[in-house]
N, CA, C and O atoms as a GROMACS GRO file, in nm:
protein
  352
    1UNK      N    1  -0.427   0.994   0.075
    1UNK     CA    2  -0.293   0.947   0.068
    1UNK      C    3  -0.276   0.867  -0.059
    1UNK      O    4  -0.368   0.798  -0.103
    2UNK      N    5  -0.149   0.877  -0.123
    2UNK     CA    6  -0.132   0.772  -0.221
    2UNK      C    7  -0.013   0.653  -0.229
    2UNK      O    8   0.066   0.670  -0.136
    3UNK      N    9   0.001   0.607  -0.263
    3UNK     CA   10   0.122   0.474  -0.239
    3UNK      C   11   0.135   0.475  -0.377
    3UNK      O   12   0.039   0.475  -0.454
    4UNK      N   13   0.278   0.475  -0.417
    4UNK     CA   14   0.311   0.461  -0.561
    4UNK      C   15   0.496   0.424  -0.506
    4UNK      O   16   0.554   0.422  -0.398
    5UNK      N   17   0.530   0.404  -0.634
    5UNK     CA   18   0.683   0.332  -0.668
    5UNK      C   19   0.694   0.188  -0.637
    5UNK      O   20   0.595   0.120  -0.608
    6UNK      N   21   0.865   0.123  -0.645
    6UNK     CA   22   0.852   0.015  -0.674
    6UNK      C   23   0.836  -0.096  -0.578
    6UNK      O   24   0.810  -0.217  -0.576
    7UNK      N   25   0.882   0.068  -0.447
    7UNK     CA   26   0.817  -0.039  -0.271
    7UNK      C   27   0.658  -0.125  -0.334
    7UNK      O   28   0.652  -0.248  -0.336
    8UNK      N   29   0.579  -0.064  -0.366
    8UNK     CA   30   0.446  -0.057  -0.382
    8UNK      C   31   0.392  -0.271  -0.412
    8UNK      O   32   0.310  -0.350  -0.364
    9UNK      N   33   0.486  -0.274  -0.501
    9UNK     CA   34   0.500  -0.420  -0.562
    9UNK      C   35   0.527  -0.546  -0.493
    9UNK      O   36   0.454  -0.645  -0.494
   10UNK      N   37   0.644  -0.533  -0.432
   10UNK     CA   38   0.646  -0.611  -0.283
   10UNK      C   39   0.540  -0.607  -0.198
   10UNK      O   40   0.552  -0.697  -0.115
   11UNK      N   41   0.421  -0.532  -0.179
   11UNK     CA   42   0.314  -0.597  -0.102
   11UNK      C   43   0.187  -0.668  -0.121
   11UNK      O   44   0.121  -0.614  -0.209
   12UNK      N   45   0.143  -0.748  -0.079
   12UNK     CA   46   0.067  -0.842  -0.116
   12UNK      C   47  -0.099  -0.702  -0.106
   12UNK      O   48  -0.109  -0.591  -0.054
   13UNK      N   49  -0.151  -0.749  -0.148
   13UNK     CA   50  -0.309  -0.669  -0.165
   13UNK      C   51  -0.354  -0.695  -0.040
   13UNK      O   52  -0.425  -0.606   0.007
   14UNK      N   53  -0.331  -0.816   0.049
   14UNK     CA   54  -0.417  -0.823   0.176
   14UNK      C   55  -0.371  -0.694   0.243
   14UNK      O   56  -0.444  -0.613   0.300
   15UNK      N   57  -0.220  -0.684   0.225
   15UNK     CA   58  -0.120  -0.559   0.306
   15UNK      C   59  -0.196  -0.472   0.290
   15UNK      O   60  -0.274  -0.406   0.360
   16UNK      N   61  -0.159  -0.477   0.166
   16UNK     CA   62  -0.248  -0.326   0.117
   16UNK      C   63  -0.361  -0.244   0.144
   16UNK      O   64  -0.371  -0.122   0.156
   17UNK      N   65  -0.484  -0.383   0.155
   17UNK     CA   66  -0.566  -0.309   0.222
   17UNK      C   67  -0.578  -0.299   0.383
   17UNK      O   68  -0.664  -0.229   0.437
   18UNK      N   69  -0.495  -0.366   0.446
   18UNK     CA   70  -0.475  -0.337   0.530
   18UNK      C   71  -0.422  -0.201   0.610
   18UNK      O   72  -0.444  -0.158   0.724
   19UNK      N   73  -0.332  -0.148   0.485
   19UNK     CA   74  -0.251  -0.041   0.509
   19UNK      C   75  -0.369   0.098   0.501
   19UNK      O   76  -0.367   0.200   0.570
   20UNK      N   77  -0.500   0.045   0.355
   20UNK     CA   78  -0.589   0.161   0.337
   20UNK      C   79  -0.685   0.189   0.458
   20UNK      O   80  -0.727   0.301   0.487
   21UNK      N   81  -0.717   0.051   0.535
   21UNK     CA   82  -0.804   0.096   0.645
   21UNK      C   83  -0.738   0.141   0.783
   21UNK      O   84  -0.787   0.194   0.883
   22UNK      N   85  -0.629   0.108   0.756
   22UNK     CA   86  -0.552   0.225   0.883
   22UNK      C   87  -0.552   0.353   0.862
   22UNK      O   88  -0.530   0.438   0.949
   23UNK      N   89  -0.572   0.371   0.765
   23UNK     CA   90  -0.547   0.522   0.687
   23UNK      C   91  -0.673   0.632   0.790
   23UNK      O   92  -0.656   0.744   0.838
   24UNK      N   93  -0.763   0.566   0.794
   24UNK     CA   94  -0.846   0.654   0.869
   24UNK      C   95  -0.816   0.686   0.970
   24UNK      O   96  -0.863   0.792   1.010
   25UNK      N   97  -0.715   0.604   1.068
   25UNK     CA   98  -0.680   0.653   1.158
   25UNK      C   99  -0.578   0.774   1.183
   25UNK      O  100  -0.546   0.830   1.287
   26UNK      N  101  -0.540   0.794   1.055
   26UNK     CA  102  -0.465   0.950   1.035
   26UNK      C  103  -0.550   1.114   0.994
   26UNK      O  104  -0.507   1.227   0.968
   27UNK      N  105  -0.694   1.050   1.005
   27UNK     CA  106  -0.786   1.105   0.987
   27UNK      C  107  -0.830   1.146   0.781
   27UNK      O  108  -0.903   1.233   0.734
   28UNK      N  109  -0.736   1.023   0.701
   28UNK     CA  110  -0.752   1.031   0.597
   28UNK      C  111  -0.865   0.979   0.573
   28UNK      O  112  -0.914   0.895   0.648
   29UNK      N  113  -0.930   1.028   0.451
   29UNK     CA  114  -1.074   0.935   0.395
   29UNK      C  115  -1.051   0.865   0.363
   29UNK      O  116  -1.113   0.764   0.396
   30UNK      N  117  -0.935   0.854   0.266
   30UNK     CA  118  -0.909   0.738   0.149
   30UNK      C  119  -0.767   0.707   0.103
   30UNK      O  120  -0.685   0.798   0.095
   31UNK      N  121  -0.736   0.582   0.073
   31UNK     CA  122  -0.596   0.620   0.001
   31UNK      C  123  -0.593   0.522  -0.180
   31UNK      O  124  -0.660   0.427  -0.217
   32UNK      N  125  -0.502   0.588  -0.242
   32UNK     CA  126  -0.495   0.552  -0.400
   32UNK      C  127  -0.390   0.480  -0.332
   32UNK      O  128  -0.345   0.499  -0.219
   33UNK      N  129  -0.347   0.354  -0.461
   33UNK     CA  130  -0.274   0.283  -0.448
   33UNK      C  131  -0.242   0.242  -0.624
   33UNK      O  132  -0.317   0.191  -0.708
   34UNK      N  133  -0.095   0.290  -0.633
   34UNK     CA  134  -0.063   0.222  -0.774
   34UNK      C  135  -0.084   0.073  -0.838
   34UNK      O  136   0.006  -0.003  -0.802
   35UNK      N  137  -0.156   0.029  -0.902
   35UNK     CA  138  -0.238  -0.073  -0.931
   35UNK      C  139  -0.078  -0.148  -1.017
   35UNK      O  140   0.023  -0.107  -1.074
   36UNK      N  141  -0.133  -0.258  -0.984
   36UNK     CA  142  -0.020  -0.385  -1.074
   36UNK      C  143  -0.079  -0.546  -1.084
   36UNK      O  144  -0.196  -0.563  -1.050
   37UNK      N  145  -0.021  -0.631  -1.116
   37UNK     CA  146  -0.056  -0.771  -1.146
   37UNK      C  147  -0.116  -0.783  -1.010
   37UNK      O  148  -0.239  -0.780  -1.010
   38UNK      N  149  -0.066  -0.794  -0.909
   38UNK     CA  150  -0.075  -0.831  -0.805
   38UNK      C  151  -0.237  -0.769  -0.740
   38UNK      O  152  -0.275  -0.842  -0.648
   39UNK      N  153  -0.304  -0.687  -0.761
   39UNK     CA  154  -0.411  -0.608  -0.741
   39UNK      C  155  -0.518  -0.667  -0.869
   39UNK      O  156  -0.636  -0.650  -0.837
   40UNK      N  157  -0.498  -0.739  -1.019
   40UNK     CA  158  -0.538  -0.773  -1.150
   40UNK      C  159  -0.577  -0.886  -1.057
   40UNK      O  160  -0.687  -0.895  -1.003
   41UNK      N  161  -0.495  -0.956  -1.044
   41UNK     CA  162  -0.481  -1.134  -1.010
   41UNK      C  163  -0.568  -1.144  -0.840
   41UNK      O  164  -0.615  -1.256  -0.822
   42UNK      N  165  -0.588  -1.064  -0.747
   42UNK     CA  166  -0.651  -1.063  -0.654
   42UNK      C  167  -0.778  -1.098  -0.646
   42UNK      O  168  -0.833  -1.193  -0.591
   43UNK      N  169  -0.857  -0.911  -0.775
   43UNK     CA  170  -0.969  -0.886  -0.803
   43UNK      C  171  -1.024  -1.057  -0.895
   43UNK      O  172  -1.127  -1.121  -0.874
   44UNK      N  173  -0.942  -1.078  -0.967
   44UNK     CA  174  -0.984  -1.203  -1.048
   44UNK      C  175  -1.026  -1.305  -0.953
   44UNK      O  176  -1.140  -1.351  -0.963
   45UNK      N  177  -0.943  -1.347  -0.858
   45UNK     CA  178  -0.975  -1.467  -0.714
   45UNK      C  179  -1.092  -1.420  -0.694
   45UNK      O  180  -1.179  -1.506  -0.705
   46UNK      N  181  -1.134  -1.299  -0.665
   46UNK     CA  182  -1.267  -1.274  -0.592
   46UNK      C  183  -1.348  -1.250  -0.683
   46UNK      O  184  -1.442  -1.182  -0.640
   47UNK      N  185  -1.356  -1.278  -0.804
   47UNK     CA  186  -1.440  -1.271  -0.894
   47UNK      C  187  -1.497  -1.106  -0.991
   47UNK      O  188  -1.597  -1.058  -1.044
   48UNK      N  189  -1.394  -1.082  -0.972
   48UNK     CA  190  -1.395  -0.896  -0.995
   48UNK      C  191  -1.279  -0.886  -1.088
   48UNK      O  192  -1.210  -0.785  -1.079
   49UNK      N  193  -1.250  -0.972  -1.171
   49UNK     CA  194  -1.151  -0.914  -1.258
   49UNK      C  195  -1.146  -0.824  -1.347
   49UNK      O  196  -1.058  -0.740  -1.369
   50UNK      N  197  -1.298  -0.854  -1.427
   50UNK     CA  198  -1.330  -0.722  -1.488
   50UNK      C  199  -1.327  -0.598  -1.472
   50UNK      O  200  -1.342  -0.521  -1.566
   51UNK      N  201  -1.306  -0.554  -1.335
   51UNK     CA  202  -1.314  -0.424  -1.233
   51UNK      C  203  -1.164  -0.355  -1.221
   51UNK      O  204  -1.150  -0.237  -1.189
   52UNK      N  205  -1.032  -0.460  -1.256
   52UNK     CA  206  -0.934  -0.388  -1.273
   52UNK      C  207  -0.924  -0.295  -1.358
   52UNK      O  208  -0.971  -0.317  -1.470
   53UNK      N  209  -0.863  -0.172  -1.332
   53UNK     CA  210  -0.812  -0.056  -1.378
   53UNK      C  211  -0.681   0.016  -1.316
   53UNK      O  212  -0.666   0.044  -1.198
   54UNK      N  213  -0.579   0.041  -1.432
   54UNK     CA  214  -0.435   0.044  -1.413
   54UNK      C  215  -0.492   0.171  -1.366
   54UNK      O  216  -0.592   0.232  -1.405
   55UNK      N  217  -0.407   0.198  -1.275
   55UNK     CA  218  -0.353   0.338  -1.186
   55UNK      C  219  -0.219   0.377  -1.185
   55UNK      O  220  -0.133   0.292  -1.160
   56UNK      N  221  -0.189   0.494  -1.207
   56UNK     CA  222  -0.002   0.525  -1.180
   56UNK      C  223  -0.015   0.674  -1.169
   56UNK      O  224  -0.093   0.757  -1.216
   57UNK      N  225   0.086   0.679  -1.092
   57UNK     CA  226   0.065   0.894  -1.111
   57UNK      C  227   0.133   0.950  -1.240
   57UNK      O  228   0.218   0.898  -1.312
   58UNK      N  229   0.073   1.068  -1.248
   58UNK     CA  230   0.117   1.138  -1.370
   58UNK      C  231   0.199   1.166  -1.371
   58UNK      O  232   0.247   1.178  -1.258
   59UNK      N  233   0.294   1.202  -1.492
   59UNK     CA  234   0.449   1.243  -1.494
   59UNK      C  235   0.463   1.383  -1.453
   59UNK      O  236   0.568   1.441  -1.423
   60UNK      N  237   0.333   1.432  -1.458
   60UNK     CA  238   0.386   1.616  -1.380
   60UNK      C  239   0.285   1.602  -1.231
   60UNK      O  240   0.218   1.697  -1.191
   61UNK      N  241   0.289   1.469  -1.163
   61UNK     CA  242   0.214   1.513  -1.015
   61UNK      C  243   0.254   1.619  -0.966
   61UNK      O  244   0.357   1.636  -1.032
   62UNK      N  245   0.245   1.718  -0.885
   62UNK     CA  246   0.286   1.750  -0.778
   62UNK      C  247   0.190   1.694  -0.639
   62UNK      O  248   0.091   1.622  -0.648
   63UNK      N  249   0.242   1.741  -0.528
   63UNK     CA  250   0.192   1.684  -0.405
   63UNK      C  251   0.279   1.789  -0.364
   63UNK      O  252   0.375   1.846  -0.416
   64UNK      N  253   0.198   1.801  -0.218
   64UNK     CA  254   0.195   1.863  -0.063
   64UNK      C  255   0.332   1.837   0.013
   64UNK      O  256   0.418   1.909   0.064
   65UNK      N  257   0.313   1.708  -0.003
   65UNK     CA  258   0.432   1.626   0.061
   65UNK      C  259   0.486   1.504   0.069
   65UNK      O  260   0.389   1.429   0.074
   66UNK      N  261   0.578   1.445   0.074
   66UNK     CA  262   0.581   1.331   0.070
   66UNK      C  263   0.688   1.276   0.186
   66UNK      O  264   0.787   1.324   0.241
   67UNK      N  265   0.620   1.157   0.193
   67UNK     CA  266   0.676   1.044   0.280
   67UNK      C  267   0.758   0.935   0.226
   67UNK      O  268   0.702   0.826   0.208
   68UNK      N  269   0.886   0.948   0.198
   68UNK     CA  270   0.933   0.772   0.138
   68UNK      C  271   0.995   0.696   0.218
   68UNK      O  272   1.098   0.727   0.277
   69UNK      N  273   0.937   0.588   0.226
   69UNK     CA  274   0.996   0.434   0.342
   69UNK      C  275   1.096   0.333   0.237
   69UNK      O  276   1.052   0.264   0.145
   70UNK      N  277   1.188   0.340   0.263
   70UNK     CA  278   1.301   0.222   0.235
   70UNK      C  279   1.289   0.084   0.260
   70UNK      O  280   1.377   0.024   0.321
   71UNK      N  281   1.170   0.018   0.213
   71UNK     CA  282   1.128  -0.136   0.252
   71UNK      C  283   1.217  -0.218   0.288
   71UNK      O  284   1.196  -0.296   0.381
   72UNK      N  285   1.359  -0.213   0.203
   72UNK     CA  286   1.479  -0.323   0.248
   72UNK      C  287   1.548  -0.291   0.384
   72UNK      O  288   1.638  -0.368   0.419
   73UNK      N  289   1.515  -0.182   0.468
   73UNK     CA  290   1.568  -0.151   0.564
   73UNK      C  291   1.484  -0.159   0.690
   73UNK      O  292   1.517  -0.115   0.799
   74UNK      N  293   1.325  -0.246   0.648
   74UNK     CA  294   1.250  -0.278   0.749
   74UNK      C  295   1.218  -0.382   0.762
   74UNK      O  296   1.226  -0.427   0.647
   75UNK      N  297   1.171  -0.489   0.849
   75UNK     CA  298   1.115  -0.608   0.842
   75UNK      C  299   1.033  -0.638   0.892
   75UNK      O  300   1.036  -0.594   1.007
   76UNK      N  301   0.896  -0.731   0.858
   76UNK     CA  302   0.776  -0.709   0.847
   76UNK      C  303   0.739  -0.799   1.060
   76UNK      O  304   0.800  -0.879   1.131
   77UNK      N  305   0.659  -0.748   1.067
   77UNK     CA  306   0.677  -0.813   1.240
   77UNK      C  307   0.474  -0.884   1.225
   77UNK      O  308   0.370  -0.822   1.203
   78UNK      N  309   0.492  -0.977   1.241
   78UNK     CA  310   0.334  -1.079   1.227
   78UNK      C  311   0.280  -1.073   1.373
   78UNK      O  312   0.163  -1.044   1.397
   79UNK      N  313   0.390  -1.108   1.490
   79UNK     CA  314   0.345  -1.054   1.599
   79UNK      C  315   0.357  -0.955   1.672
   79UNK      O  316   0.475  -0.935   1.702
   80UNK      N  317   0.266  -0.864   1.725
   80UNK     CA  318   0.320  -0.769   1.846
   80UNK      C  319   0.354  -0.797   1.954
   80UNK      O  320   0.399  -0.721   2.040
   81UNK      N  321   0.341  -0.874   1.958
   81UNK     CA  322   0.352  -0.904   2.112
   81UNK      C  323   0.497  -0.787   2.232
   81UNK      O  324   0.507  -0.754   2.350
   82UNK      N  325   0.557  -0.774   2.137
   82UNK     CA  326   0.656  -0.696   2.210
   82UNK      C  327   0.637  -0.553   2.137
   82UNK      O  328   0.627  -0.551   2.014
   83UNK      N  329   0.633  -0.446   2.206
   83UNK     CA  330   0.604  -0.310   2.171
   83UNK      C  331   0.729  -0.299   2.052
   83UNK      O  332   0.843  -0.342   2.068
   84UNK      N  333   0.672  -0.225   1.919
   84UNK     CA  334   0.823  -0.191   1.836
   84UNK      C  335   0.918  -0.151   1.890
   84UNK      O  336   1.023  -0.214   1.881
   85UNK      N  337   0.907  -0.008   1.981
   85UNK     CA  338   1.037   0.031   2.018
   85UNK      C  339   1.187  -0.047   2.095
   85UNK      O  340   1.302  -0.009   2.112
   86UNK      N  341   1.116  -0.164   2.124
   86UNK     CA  342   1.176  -0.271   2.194
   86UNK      C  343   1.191  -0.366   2.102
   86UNK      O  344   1.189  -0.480   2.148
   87UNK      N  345   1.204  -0.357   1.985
   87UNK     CA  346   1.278  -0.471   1.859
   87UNK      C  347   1.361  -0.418   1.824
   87UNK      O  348   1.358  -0.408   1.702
   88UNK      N  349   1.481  -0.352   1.886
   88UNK     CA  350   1.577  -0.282   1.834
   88UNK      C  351   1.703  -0.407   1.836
   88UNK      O  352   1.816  -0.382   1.793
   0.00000   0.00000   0.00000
C-alpha cells in the first residue's frame, strides 16, 4: 500500500506508523509512505536522522487502484469505547 498527497501531512508519524502496522491486517506486507519534515524531525528525536530519505511518487505512477479519504470530513476518535457505527 502507499499513502501519498496532502492528507499525508496532517498526520503525526506515531499515526503513521500506526496506520503501517495495521496494514497487515489487510493481508499487506508493507506500506510506503510519502516522506516530509514531519517523518525528518521524528527520525532525528530518535536519533536516526541521518536515515531520512525523501520519498514521493513519480509523475507517471500508475497503480491498480486507488482509495482517497477526505480527512476534513472525518474526525479522529482516541476512544472506542462506543462501536463507530454508533458515532453517527
Amino acid at each position: 500500500m502507499e499513502f501519498v498527497g496532502p492528507g499525508v501531512s496532517a498526520l503525526s508519524t506515531d499515526f503513521r506508523n500506526s496506520v503501517d502496522v495495521m496494514t497487515a491486517e489487510t493481508t499487506c506486507l508493507s506500506s510506503v509512505w510519502q516522506t516530509d519534515e514531519e517523518v525528518h524531525n521524528w527520525l532525528a528525536l530518535h536519533g536516526r536522522g541521518q536515515d531520512y530519505c525523501q520519498l514521493n511518487p513519480q509523475p507517471m505512477a500508475y497503480y491498480d487502484g486507488c482509495i482517497s479519504v477526505d480527512f476534513k470530513r472525518h474526525q479522529t476518535n482516541d476512544c472506542a469505547a462506543v462501536p463507530p457505527e454508533q458515532r453517527v
